[in-house]
N, C-alpha and C positions, 0 to 999 in steps of 0.2 A: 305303445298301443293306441294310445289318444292319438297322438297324430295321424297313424295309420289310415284309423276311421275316418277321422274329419276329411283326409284327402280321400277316401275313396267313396266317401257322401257325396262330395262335390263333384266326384268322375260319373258316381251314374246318379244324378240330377241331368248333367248334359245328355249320359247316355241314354236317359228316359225320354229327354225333351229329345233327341233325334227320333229316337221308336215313336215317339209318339208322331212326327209328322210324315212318317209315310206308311206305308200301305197296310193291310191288314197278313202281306205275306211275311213281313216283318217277323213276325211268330214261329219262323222256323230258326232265327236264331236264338231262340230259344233251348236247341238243340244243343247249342255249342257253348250253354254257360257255364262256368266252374260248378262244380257241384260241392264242393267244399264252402262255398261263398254263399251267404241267407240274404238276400234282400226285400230290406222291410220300408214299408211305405212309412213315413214317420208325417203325423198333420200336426196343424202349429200349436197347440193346445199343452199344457202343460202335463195335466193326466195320462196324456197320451205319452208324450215323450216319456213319462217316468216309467211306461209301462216298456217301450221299447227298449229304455237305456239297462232296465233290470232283464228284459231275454235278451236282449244282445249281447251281456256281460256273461252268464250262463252259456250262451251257444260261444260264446269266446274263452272263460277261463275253463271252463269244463269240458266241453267236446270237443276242441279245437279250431272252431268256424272261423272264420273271417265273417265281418257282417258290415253290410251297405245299407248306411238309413239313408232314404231317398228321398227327401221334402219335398214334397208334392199337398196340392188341397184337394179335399175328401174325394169327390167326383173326379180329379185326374187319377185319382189310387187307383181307382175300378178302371178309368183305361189304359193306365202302365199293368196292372194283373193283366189284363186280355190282350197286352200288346207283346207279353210275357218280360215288360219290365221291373217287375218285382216280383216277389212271391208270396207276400202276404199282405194283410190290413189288421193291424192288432185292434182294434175297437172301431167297431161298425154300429153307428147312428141311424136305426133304421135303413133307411134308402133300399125300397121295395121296389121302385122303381128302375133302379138303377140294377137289381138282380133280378126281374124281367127281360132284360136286354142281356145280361151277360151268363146270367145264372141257368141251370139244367134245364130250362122251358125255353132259353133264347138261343147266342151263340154255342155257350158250353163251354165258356173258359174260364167261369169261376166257379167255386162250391161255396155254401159254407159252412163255419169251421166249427160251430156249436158255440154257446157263452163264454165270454172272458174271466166271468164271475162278477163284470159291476155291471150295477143295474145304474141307470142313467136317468135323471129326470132333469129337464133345462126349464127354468124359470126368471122372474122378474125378482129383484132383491133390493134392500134397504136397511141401512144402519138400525138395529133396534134402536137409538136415541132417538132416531124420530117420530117411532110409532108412540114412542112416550112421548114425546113433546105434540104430536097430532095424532092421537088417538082413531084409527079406520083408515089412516091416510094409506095402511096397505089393502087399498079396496079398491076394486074400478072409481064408485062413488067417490072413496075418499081422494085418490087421483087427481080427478076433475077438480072437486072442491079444492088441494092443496098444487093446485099444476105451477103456479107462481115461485112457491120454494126450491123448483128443482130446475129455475130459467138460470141461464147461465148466456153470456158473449154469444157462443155456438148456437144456441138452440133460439135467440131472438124473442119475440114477444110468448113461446111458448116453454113447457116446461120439458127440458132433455132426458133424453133416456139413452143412457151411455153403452153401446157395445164394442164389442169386441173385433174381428174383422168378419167382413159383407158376405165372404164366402161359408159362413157356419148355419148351419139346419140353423133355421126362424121362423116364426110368425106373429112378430115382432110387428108387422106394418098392419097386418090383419087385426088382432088385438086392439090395436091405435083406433082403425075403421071402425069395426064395429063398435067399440063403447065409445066415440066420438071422443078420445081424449086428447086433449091440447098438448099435444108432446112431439116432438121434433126426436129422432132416430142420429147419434148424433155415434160415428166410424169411430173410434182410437188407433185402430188401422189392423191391432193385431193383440191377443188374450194378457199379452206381457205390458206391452201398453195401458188397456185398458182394466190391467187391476193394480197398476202402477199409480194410476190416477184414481182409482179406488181407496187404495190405503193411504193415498196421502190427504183424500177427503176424510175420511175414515177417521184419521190421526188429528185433525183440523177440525172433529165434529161438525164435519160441515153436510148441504143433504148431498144426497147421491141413490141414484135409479139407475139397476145397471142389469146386463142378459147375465146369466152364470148359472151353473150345473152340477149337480150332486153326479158323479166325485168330483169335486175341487177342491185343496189344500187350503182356499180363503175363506170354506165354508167353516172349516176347524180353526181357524184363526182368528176371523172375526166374528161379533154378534151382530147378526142379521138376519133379517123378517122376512120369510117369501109371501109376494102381493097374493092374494087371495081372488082368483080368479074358480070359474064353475068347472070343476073334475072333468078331466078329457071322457068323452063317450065317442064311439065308435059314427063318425062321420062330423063331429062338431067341425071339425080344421080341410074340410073336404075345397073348400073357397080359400084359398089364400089369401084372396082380398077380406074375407069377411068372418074373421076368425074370432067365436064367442067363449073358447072352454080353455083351460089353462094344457101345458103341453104334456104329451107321453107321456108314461116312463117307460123306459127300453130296458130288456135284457140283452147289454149289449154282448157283442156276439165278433169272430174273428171270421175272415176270410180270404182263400185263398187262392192263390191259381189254380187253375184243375191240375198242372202238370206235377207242380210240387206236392201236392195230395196223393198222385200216383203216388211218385217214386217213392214217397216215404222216406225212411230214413233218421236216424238221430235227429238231423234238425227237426224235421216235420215232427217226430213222437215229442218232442219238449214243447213245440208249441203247441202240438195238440194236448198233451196234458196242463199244460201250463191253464191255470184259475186263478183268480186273487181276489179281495175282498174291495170294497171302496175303501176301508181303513188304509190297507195296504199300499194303494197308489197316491192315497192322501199322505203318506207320510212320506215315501219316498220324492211327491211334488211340492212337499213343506222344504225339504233339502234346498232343492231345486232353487224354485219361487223364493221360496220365504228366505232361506240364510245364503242363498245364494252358492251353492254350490254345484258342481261340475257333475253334469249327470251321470257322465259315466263312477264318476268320485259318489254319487249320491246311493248308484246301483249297488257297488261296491259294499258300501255300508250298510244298506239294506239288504243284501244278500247272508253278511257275515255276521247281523244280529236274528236272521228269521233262517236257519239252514233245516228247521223242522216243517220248513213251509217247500220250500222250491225242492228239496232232496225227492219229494213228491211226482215232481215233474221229468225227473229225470228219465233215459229212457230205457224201457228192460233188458237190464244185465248191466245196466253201468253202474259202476259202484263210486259209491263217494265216502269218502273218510269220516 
C-alpha cells in the first residue's frame, strides 16, 4: 500500500504540472477521472501532512479508495482544484483572495468545505531560556535592543530570523519595516529544515527567532515564547510593506472542487464530516517530525488509538466494528 501511493503521488504531481500548463478546457478531463480515486493536494508543512496521511488512511483501509497526495504549494492547490487536478485542500490559510477568483462570486470551480476543526495562528517564537536570560527581548522594543544575539554567518551585521520556506502566508518583511528592526529574513528552504535547525539550537541553548504556527508538534515539544506584537485588528496587515499587529488567527477551513462536492459520495461525506482538534494533528505530527515515523505508519496509529474520534466521520450506513 505504501508504495502504491508514493508512485501514484509522484504520477499526478506530473499529471497536475501538465493540467496546469494548458488551457482552461483542460477541465473536461475531469470527466474521465476514476471515481474510486480521491485526490488530495498535500503542502509541505508538517500539520498538514498529518492531516492528509490520517483521511487518506480512512478513505483507503475503510472505504476502499485509492488516494493521490499531490505536492503542490498552497496557491498551485487552488489552480490544480480549477484545473480539476485535485479534489481537495485539507487546510485553507485564509487566501480570500484566491476564492474571489475561483470561489462562487468568480469562475465557480471551487466551494468551500466548512472548518477542519484547527484554528491556526502563525507567529514569531523563541526559546523560553532566552526571555529568562533577557527579560522583553520578546517585544518589538526588546528585538531591537537584543538584535546582536540572534546575528548569525547568514544574517551578517544584523540579527536573523529563521523561516521556513518563501512560499508560506507572511508578513514577516512587513513587521521588519514597520518597527525598524535590524533582522535579516534568513530561507531554511523548507518547514523540516527549518525546525531541524530549530531543535538543534534549541538543544545547544543557543538563541534562535524563527516563523511557526499553532498547530505544530514543536509547539508541544519545546518551551517557547511567542514575540509580543499588538492584536490583529481588522485592516492593521492591509500594506504588506508596512505591517504593525501581530498575525490572524484562522478558522482554518477545507476546500474543494465544485465537481467533487456535487457528486458526493463516501469519499466526499468523510471528508466533509471529518474535524479534528489542534491536539489531534499535534500528535499525530509529533510521529512524524518528532520520532520520525512514516506518516502513513503514523496515521495508522493514530487511527487505532482514537477509533471514538474518526468512527464519527464515517459516512451514513457504513458500519465499523
Amino acid at each position: 500500500m505504501k508504495k502504491t501511493r508514493s508512485l501514484l503521488a509522484k504520477a499526478a504531481v506530473l499529471g497536475a504540472a501538465a493540467l496546469l500548463a494548458t488551457s482552461c478546457a483542460v477541465r473536461s478531463t475531469d470527466m474521465l477521472r476514476d471515481p474510486g480515486t480521491v485526490r488530495i493536494a498535500l503542502n509541505s508543512w508538517v500539520g498538514y501532512e498529518s492531516s492528509a496521511a490520517v483521511v487518506a488512511h480512512l478513505l483507503e483501509e475503510e472505504l476502499g479508495y485509492q488516494v493521490q497526495l499531490v505536492q503542490l504549494d498552497e496557491q498551485p492547490s487552488w489552480q490544480a482544484l480549477d484545473q480539476g487536478a485535485v479534489d481537495v485542500i485539507l487546510e485553507n490559510w485564509g487566501h480570500e483572495d484566491l476564492m474571489e477568483i475561483y470561489g462562487p462570486d468568480g469562475n465557480g470551480t471551487v466551494v468551500d468545505g466548512g472548518p477542519n476543526g484547527n484554528i491556526g495562528h502563525i507567529g514569531w517564537y523563541m526559546p523560553e531560556y532566552l526571555v529568562e536570560e533577557y527579560p522583553g527581548i520578546n517585544t518589538p522594543e526588546g528585538l531591537k535592543e537584543h538584535a546582536d544575539v540572534f546575528q548569525t554567518p547568514e544574517s551578517g551585521d544584523k540579527g536573523q530570523f529563521l523561516a521556513g520556506a518563501p512560499g508560506f502566508v507572511t508578513s514577516d518583511q512587513g513587521l521588519i519595516d514597520h518597527y525598524e528592526l535590524p533582522f535579516q529574513i534568513v530561507y531554511a528552504g523548507s518547514e523540516a529544515a527549518q525546525l531541524t535547525e530549530v531543535r538543534q539550537r534549541y538543544q545547544a541553548e543557543e538563541p534562535v527567532l524563527f516563523y511557526s504556527q499553532d498547530p505544530s508538534w514543536v509547539q508541544s515539544e519545546l518551551d517557547l515564547v511567542r514575540v509580543e506584537f499588538p492584536e490583529w485588528t481588522e485592516g492593521c496587515d492591509s500594506d504588506p510593506e508596512d505591517v504593525a499587529c501581530d498575525y490572524p488567527r484562522y478558522d482554518l477551513n477545507k476546500i474543494y472542487r465544485a465537481g467533487f462536492a456535487e457528486e458526493g459520495g463516501d469519499a466526499f461525506e468523510l471528508i466533509d464530516n471529518w474535524t479534528w482538534t489542534n491536539d489531534d494533528q499535534n500528535a499525530v505530527g509529533r510521529l512524524i517530525a518528532g520520532e520520525g515515523m512514516d506518516p502513513e505508519e503514523a496515521a495508522a496509529a493514530w487511527a487505532e488509538e482514537n477509533p471514538d474520534i474518526w468512527r464519527e466521520w464515517m459516512p451514513e450506513g457504513h458500519d465499523v466494528p
